[in-house]
C-alpha positions as CSV (number, residue, x, y, z in Angstrom):
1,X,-89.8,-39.5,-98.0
2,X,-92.0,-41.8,-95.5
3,X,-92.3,-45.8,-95.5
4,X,-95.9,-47.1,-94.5
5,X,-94.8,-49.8,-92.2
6,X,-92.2,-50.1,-89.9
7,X,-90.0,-52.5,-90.1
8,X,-88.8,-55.6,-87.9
9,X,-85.5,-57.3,-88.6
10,X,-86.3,-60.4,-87.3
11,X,-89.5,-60.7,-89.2
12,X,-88.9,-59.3,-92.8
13,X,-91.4,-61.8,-94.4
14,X,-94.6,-63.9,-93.3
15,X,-92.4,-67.9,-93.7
16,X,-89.1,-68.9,-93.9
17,X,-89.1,-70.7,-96.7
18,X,-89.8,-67.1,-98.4
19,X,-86.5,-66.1,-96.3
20,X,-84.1,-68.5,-97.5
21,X,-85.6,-68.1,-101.2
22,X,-84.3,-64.3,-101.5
23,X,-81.7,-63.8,-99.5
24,X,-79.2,-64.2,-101.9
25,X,-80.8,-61.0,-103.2
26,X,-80.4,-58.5,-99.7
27,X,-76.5,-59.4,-100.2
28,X,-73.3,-57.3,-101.3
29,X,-72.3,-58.3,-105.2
30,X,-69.8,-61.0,-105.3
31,X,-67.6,-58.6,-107.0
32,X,-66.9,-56.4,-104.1
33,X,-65.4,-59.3,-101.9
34,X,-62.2,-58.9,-104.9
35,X,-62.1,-55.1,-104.4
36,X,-58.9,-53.1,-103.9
37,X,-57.7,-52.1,-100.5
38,X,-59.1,-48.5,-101.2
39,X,-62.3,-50.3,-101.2
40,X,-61.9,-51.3,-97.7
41,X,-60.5,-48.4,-96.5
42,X,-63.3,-46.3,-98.0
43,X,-66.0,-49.0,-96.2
44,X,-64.3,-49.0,-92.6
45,X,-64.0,-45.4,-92.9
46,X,-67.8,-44.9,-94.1
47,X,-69.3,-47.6,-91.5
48,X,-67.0,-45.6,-89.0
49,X,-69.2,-42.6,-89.7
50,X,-72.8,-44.6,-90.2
51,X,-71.9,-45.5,-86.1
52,X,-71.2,-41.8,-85.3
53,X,-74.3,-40.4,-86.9
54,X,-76.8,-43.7,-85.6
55,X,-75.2,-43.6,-81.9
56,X,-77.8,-42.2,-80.3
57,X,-80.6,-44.9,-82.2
58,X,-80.7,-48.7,-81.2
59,X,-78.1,-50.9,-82.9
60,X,-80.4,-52.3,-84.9
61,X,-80.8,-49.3,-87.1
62,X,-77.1,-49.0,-87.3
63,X,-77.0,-52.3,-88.6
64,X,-79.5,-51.5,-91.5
65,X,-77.9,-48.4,-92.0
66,X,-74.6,-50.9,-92.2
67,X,-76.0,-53.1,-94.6
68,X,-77.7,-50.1,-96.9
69,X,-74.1,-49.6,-97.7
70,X,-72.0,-52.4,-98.0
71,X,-75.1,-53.5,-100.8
72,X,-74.9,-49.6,-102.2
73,X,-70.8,-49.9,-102.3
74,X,-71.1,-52.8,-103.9
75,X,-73.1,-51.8,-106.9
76,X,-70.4,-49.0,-107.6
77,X,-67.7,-49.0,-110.1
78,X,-65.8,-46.5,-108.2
79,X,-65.9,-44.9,-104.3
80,X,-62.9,-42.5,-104.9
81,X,-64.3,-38.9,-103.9
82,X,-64.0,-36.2,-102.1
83,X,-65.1,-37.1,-97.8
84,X,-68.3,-35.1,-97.9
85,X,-69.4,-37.8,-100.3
86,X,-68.9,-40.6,-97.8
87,X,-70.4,-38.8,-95.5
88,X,-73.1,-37.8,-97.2
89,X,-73.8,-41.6,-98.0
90,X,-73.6,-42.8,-94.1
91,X,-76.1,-39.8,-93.0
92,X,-78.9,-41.1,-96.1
93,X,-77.9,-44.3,-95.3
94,X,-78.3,-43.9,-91.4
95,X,-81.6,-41.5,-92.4
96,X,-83.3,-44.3,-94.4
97,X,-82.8,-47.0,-91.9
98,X,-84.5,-44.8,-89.4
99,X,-87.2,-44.2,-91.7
100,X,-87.7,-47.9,-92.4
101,X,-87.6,-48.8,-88.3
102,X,-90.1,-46.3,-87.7
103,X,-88.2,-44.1,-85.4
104,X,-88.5,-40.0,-84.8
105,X,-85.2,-38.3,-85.9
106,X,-84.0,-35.0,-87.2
107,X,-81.7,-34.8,-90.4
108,X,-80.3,-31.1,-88.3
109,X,-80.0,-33.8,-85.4
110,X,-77.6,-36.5,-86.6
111,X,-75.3,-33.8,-88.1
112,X,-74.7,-32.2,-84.8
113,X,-71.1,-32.9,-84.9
114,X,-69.6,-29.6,-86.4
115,X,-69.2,-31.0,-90.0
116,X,-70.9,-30.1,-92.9
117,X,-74.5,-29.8,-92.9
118,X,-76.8,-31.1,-95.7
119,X,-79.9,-30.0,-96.5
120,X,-82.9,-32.6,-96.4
121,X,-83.5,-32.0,-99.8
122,X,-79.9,-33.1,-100.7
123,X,-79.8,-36.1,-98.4
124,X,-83.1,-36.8,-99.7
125,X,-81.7,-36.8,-103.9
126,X,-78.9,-39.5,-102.2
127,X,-81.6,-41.4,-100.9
128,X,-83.3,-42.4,-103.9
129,X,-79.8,-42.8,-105.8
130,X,-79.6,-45.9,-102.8
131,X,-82.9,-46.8,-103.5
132,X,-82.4,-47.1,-107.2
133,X,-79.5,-49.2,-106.6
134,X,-80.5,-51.5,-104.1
135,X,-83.7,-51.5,-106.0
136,X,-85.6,-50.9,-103.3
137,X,-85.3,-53.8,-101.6
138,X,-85.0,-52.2,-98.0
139,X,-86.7,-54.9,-95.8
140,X,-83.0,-56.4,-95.7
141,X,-82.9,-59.7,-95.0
142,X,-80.3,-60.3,-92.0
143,X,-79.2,-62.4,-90.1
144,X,-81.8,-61.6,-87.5
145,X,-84.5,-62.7,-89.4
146,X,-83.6,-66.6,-89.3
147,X,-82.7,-66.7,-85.8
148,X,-86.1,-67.8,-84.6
149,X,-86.4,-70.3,-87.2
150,X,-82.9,-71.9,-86.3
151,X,-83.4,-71.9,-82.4
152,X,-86.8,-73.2,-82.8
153,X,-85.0,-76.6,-84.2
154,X,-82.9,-76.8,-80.5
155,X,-86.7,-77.3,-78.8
156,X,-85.6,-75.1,-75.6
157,X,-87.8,-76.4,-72.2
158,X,-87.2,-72.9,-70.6
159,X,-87.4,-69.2,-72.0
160,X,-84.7,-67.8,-70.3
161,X,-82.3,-70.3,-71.7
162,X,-83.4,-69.4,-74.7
163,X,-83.5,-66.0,-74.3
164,X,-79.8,-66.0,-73.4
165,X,-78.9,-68.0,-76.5
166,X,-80.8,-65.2,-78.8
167,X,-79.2,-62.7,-76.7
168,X,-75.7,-63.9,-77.6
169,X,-76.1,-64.4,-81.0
170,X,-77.6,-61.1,-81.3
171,X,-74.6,-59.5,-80.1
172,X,-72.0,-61.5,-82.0
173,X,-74.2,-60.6,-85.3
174,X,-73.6,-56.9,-84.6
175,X,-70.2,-57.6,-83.4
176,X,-69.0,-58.9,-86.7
177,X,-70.8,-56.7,-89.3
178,X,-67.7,-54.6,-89.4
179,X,-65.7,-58.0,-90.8
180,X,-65.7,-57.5,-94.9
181,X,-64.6,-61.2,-95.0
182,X,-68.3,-62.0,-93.3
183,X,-70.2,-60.4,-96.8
184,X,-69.6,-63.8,-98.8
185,X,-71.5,-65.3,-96.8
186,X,-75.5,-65.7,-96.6
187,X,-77.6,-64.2,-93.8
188,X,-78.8,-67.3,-92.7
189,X,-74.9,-69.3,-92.3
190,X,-74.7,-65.6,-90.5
191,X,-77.4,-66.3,-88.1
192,X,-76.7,-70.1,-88.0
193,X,-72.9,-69.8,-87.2
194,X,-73.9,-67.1,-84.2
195,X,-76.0,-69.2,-82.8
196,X,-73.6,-72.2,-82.6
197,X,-71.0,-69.8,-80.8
198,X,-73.4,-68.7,-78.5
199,X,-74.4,-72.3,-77.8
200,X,-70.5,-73.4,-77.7
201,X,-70.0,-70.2,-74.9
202,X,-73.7,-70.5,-72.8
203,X,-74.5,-74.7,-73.4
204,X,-71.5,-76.5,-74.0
205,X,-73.0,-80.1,-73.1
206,X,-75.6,-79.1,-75.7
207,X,-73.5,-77.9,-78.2
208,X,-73.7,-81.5,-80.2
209,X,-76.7,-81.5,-80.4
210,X,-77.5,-77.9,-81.3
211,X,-74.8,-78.7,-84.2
212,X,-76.7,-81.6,-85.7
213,X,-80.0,-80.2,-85.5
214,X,-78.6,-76.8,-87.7
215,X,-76.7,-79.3,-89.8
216,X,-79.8,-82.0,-90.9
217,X,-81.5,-78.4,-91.9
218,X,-82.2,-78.8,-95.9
219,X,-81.3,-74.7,-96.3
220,X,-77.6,-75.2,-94.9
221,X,-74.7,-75.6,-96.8
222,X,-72.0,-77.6,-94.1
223,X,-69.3,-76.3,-95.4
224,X,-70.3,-72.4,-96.0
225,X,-71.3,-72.9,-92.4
226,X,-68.1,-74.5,-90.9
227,X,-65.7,-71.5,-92.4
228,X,-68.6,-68.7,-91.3
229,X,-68.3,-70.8,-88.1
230,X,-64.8,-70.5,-87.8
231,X,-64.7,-66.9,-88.3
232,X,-67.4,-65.9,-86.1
233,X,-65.8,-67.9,-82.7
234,X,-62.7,-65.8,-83.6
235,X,-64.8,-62.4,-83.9
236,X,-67.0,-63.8,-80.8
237,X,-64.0,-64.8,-78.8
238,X,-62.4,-61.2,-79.2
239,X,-62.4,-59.8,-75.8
240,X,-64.8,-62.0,-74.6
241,X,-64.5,-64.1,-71.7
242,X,-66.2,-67.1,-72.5
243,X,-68.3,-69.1,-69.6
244,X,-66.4,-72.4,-70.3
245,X,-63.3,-70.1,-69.3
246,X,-65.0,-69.0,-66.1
247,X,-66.5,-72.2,-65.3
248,X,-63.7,-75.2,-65.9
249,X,-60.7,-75.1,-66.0
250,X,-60.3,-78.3,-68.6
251,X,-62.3,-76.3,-70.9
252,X,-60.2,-74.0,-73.2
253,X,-61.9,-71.8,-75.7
254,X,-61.0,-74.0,-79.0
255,X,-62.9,-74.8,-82.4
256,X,-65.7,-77.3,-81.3
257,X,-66.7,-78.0,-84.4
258,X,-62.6,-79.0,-85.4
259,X,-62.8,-80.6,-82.2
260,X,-65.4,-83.2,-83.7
261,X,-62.6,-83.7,-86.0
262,X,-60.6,-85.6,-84.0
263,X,-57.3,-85.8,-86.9
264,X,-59.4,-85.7,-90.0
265,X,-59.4,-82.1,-92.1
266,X,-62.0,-79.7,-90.9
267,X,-63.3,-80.1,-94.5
268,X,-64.7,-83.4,-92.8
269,X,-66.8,-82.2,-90.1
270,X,-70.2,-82.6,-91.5
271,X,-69.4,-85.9,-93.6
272,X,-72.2,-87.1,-91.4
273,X,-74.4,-85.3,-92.6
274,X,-75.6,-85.2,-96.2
275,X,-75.9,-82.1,-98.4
């Protein structure tokens, strides 16, 4: 099984109006954010195994691979089974995302780990059972593919400072795929929320004004985006050493956007800003 084109994250679709139109549709069902704990464990242990098979690809691919399955898992009633199951679904998973990014692999190649070997012909019959359920929608929309459009509203002078900005976001986004609590929300609060944290980290005397501009967009929901926000600093701040840390010592590594606050409710942040 071949796809004709290979495929670019970041540029899934020719506008972004198209983007922000059919997102919705590249997502997890709602139903599987109110799964049982074996649903989690079954997911963490699956992605676990998508990583092991896709570690010698670029992390972009994983991340397809990644998001092959949480919108597979989602459409199933049930994901007890036996392991070779789950790992039969991370190497078609892994295998279909390679096939989408264009990239030259071996099937004998990613199951080089001393486990149970498929045969193509068997990964291949669990391939079109994703396909059939994600109804072959695999030019996922991600978070990656709005990232131009929102740092294109922060009308960068320079490209390296902008460079840096995409940088960080980009590695936040794969950061935090492994977060379940992340699936509620849309690709694009995804991207948007990255960005900010990367701007609060690389461009804190900007940061304001990065806010606003994401905020007056017409395809952002201010309060979807302040809790994404708030989730993605704590992800991003995991281990990470931001540059207000390293730079000032008056700076601490708190939530900006509460900060705008002042005493109000973080529920309040964006009152300035119409929906």
């Amino acid at each position: 099984m071949e796809f004709e084109f290979e495929f670019d994250l970041e540029n899934p679709l020719p506008t972004s109006d198209a983007l922000f139109l059919i997102e919705t549709d590249h997502m997890p069902s709602k139903s599987f954010l109110e799964e049982t704990d074996l649903h989690v464990a079954v997911r963490r242990e699956t992605i676990s195994l998508v990583l092991h098979f896709s570690q010698n690809s670029d992390p972009f691919s994983s991340y397809l691979a990644v998001n092959y399955l949480d919108r597979f898992i989602s459409t199933q009633s049930t994901l007890e089974g036996k392991p070779w199951i789950l790992r039969l679904l991370a190497i078609s998973c892994v295998s279909l995302a390679l096939k989408m990014r264009k990239k030259e692999f071996s099937v004998t190649d990613i199951q080089n780990d001393g486990g149970i070997i498929f045969d193509s012909h068997t990964i291949e019959r669990m391939e079109l059972l994703i396909l059939g359920a994600l109804k072959w929608r695999m030019r996922s929309i991600s978070p990656f593919s709005f990232i131009h459009f929102f740092i294109s509203l922060f009308k960068f002078k320079d490209q390296p400072s902008r460079q840096a900005l995409k940088n960080r976001a980009t590695e936040i986004i794969l950061k935090a795929q492994n977060d379940i609590k992340l699936l509620e929300f849309k690709p694009s609060i995804i991207s948007a929320s990255a960005l900010l944290c990367a701007a609060h980290e690389w461009f804190p005397l900007q940061f304001s004004s990065f806010r606003n501009e994401i905020c007056s967009c017409s395809y952002v929901n201010k309060n979807s985006l302040l809790n994404c926000y708030n989730l993605m600093q704590e992800i991003a701040m995991d281990g990470y050493e931001s540059v207000l840390d390293m730079g000032s010592s008056s700076f601490t590594p708190v939530n900006v956007l509460d900060l705008q606050c002042s005493s109000t409710s973080s529920s309040t942040v964006f009152a300035d800003h119409k929906q």
